[in-house]
Backbone as JSON Lines, residues from 0, in Angstrom:
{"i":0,"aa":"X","n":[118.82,105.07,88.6],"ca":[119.75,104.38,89.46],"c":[118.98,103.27,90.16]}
{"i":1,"aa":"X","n":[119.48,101.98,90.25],"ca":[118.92,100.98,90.59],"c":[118.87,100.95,91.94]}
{"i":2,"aa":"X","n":[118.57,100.52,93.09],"ca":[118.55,99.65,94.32],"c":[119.62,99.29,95.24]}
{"i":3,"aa":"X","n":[120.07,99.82,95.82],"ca":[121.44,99.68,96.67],"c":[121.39,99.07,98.17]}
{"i":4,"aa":"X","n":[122.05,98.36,98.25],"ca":[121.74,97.28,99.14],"c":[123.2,97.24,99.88]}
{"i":5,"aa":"X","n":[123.25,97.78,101.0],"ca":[124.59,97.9,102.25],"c":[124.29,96.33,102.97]}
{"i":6,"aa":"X","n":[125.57,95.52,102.96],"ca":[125.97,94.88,103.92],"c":[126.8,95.0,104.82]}
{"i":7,"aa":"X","n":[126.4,94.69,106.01],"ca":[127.96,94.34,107.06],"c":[127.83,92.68,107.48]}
{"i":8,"aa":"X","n":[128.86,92.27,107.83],"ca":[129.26,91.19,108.53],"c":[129.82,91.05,109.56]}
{"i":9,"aa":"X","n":[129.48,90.88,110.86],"ca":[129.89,91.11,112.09],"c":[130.18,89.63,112.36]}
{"i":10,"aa":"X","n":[131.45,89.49,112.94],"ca":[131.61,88.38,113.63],"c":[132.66,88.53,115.16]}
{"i":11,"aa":"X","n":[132.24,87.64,115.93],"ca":[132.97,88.03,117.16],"c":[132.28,89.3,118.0]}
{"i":12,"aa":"X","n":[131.29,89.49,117.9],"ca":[130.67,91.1,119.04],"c":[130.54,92.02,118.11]}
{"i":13,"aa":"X","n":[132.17,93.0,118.14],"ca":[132.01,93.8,117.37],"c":[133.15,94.12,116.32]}
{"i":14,"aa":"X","n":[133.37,92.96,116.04],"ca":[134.6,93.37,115.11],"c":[133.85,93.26,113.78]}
{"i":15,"aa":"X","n":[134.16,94.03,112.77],"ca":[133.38,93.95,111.06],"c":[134.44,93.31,110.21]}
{"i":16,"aa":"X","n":[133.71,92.66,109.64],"ca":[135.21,91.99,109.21],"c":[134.78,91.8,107.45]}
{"i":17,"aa":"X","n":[134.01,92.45,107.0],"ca":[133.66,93.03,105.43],"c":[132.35,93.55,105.48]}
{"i":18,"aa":"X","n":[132.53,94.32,104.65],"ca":[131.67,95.6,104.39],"c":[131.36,95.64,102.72]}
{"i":19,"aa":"X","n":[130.21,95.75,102.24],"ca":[130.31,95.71,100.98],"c":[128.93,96.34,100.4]}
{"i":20,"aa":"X","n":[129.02,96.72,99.35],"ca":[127.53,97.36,98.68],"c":[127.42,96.88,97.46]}
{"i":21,"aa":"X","n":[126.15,96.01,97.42],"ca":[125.35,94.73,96.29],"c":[124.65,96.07,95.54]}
{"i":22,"aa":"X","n":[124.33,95.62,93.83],"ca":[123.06,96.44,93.59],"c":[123.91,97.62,92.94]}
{"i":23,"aa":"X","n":[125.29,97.96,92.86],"ca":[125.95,98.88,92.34],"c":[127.05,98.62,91.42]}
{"i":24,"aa":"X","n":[127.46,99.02,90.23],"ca":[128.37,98.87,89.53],"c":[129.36,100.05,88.67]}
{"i":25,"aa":"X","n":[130.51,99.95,88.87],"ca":[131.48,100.81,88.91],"c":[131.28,101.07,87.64]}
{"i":26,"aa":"X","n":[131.58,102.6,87.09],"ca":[131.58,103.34,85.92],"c":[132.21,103.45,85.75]}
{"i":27,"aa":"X","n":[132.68,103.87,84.29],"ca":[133.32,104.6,82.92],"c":[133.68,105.69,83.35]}
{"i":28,"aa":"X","n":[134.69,106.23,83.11],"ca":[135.44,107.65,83.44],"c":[134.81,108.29,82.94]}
{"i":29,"aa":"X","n":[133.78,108.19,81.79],"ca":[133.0,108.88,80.79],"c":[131.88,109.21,81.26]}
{"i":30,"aa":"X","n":[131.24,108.23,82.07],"ca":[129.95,107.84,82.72],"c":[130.17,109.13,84.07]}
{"i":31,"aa":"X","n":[131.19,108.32,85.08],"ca":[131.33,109.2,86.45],"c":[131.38,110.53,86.13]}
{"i":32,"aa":"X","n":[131.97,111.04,85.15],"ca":[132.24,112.54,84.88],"c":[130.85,112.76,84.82]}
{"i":33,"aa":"X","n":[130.04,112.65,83.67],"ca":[128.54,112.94,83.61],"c":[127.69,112.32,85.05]}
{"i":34,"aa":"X","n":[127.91,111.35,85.43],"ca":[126.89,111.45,86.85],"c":[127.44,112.81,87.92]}
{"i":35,"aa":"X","n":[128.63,113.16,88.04],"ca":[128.97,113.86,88.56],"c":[128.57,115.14,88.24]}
{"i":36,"aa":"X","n":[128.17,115.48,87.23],"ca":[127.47,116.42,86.65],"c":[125.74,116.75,87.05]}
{"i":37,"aa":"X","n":[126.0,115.65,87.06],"ca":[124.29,115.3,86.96],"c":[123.61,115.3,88.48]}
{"i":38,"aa":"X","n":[124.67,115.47,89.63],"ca":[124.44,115.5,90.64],"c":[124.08,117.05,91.32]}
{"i":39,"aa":"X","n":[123.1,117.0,92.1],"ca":[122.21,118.09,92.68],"c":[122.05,118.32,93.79]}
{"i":40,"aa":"X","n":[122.39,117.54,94.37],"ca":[122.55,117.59,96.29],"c":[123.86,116.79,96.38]}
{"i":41,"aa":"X","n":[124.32,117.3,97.82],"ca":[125.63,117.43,98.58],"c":[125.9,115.41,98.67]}
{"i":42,"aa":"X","n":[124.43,114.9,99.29],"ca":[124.66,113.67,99.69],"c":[124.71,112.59,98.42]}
{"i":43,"aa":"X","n":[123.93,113.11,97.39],"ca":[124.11,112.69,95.68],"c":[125.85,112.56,95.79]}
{"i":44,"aa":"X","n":[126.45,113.68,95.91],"ca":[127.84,113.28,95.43],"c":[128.34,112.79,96.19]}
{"i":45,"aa":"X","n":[128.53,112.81,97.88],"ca":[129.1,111.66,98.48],"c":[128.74,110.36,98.41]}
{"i":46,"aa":"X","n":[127.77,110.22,97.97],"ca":[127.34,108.85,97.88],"c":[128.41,108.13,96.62]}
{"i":47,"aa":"X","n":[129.0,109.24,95.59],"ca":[129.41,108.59,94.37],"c":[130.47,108.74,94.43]}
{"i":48,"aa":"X","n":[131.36,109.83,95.66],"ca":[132.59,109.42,95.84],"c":[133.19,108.29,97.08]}
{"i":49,"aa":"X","n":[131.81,107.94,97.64],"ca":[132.31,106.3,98.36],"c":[132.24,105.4,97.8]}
{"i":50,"aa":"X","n":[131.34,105.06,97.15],"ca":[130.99,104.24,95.87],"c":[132.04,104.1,94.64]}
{"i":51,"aa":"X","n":[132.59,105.29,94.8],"ca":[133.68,105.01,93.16],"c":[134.9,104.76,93.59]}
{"i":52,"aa":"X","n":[134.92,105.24,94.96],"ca":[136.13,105.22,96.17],"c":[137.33,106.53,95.46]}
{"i":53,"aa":"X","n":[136.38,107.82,95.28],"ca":[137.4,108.85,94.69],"c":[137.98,109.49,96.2]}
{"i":54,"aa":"X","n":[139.31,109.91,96.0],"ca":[139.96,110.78,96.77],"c":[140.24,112.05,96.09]}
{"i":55,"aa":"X","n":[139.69,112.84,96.87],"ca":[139.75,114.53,97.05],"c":[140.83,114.7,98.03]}
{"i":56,"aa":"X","n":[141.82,115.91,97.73],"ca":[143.32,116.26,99.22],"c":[142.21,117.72,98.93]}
{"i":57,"aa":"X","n":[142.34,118.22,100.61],"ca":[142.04,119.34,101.12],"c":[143.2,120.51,100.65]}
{"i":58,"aa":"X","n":[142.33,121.44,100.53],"ca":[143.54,122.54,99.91],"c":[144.14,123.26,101.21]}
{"i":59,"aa":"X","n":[145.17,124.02,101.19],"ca":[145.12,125.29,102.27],"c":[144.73,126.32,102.46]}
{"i":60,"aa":"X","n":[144.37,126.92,103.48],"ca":[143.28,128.13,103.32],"c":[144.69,129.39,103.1]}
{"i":61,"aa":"X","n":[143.87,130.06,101.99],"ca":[144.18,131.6,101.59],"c":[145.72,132.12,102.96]}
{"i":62,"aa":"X","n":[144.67,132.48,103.71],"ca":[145.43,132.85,105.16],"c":[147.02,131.97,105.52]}
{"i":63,"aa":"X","n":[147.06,131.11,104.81],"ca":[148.55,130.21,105.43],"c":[149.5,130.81,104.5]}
{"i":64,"aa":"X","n":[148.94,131.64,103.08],"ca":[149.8,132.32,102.22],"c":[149.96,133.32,102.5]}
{"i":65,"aa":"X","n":[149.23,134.23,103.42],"ca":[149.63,135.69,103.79],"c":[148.57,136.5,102.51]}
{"i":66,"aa":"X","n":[148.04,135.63,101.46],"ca":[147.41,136.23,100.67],"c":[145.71,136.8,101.0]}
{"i":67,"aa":"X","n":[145.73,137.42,100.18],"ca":[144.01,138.75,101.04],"c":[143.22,137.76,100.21]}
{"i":68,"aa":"X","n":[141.77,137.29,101.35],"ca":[140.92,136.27,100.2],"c":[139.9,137.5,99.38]}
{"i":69,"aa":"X","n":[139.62,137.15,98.6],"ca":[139.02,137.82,97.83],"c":[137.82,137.49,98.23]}
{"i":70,"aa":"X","n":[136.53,138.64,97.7],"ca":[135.04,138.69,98.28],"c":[134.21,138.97,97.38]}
{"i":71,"aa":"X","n":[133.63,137.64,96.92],"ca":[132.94,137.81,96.18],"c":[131.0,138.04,96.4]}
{"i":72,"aa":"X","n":[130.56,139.28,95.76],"ca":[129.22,139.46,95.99],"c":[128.25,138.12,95.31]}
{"i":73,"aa":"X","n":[126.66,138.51,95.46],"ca":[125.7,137.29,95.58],"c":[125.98,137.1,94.24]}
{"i":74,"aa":"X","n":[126.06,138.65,93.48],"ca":[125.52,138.41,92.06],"c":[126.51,137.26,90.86]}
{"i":75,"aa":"X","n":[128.49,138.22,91.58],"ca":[129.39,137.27,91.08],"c":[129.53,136.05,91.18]}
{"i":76,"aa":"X","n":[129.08,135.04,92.61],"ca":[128.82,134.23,93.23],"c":[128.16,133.25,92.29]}
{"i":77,"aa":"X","n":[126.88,133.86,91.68],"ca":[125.72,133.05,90.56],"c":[126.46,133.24,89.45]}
{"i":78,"aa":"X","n":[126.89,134.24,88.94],"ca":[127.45,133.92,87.5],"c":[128.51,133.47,87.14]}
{"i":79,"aa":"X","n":[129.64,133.0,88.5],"ca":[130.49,132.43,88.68],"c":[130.61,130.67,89.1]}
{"i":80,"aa":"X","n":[129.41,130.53,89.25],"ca":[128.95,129.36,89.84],"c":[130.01,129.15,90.94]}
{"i":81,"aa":"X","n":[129.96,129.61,91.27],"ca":[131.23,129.32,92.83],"c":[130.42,129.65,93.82]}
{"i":82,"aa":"X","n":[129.46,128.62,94.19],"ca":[129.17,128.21,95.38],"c":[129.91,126.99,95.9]}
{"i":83,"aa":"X","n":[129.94,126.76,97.12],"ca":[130.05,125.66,97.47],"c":[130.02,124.25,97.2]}
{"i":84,"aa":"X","n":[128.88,124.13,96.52],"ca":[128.91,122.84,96.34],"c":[129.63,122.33,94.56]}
{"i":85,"aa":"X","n":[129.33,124.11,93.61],"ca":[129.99,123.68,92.51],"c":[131.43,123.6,92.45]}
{"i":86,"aa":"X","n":[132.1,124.21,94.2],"ca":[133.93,124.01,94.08],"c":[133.66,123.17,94.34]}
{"i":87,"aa":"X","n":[132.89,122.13,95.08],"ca":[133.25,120.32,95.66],"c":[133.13,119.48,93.83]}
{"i":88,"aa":"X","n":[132.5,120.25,93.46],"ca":[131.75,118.85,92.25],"c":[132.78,119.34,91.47]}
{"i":89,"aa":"X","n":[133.26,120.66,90.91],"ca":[134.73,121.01,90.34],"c":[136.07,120.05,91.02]}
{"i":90,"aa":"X","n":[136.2,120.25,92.21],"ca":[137.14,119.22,92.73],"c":[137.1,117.54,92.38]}
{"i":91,"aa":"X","n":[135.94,117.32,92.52],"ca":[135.89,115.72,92.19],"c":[135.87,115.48,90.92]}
{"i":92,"aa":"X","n":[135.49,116.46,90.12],"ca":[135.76,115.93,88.9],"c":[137.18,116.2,88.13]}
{"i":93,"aa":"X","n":[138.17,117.21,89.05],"ca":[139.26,117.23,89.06],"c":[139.93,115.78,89.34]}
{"i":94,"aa":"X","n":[139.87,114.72,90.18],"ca":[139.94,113.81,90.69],"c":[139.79,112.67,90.01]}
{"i":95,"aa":"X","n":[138.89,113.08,89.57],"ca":[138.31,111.63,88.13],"c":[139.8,111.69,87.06]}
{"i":96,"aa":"X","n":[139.53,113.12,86.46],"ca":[140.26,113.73,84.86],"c":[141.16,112.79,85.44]}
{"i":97,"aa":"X","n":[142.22,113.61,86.62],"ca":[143.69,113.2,86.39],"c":[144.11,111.36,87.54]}
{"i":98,"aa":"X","n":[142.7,110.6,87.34],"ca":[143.31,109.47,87.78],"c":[143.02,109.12,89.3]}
{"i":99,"aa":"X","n":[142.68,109.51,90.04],"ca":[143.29,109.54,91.38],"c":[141.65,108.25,92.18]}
C-alpha cells in the first residue's frame, strides 16, 4: 500500500470547507473483497471503509426479540471464527457483495 496523504482546507477560522485523501485509489469489487480479507487489525479495516466510503446499518440486539442469546465457549468461538472482529469484516464484506 502506497503513501497516504490527508488534506484539510480551512478557510474563514474554522469552517473546513474540503477534505480529501491524495496517494489513494478506489478498488475493484474484486480487489476490496480481497483487501478486506487481507485485513488484520480493527484500524486496517476502518481505514478501508472510509476510504471506499462503505456503509455498514447496525443490527438489533438479541434482547429487543425476546430471543435467549446464545453462549458460545472459547473453543466454539475459534472454530467458529466468530470473534469480533471476524463479524465486523463478515459485515463489510456483506456490504461490498450486495452494493451498498
Amino acid at each position: 500500500m502506497g503513501i497516504i496523504v490527508i488534506y484539510i482546507q480551512i478557510e474563514g477560522g474554522d469552517c473546513v470547507k474540503s477534505v480529501g485523501v491524495s496517494g489513494y485509489s478506489k478498488k475493484s469489487k474484486k480487489e476490496l473483497l480481497r483487501a478486506i480479507d487481507e485485513c488484520k487489525t480493527l484500524s486496517q479495516l476502518f481505514a478501508l471503509i472510509q476510504h471506499e466510503h462503505i456503509v455498514i446499518q447496525m443490527h438489533a440486539q438479541s434482547g429487543a426479540s425476546n430471543l435467549t442469546p446464545q453462549k458460545l465457549g472459547p473453543k466454539e468461538i475459534i472454530e467458529n471464527k466468530d470473534t469480533p472482529f471476524d463479524r465486523l469484516r463478515a459485515q463489510v464484506r456483506k456490504a461490498v457483495e450486495n452494493g451498498s
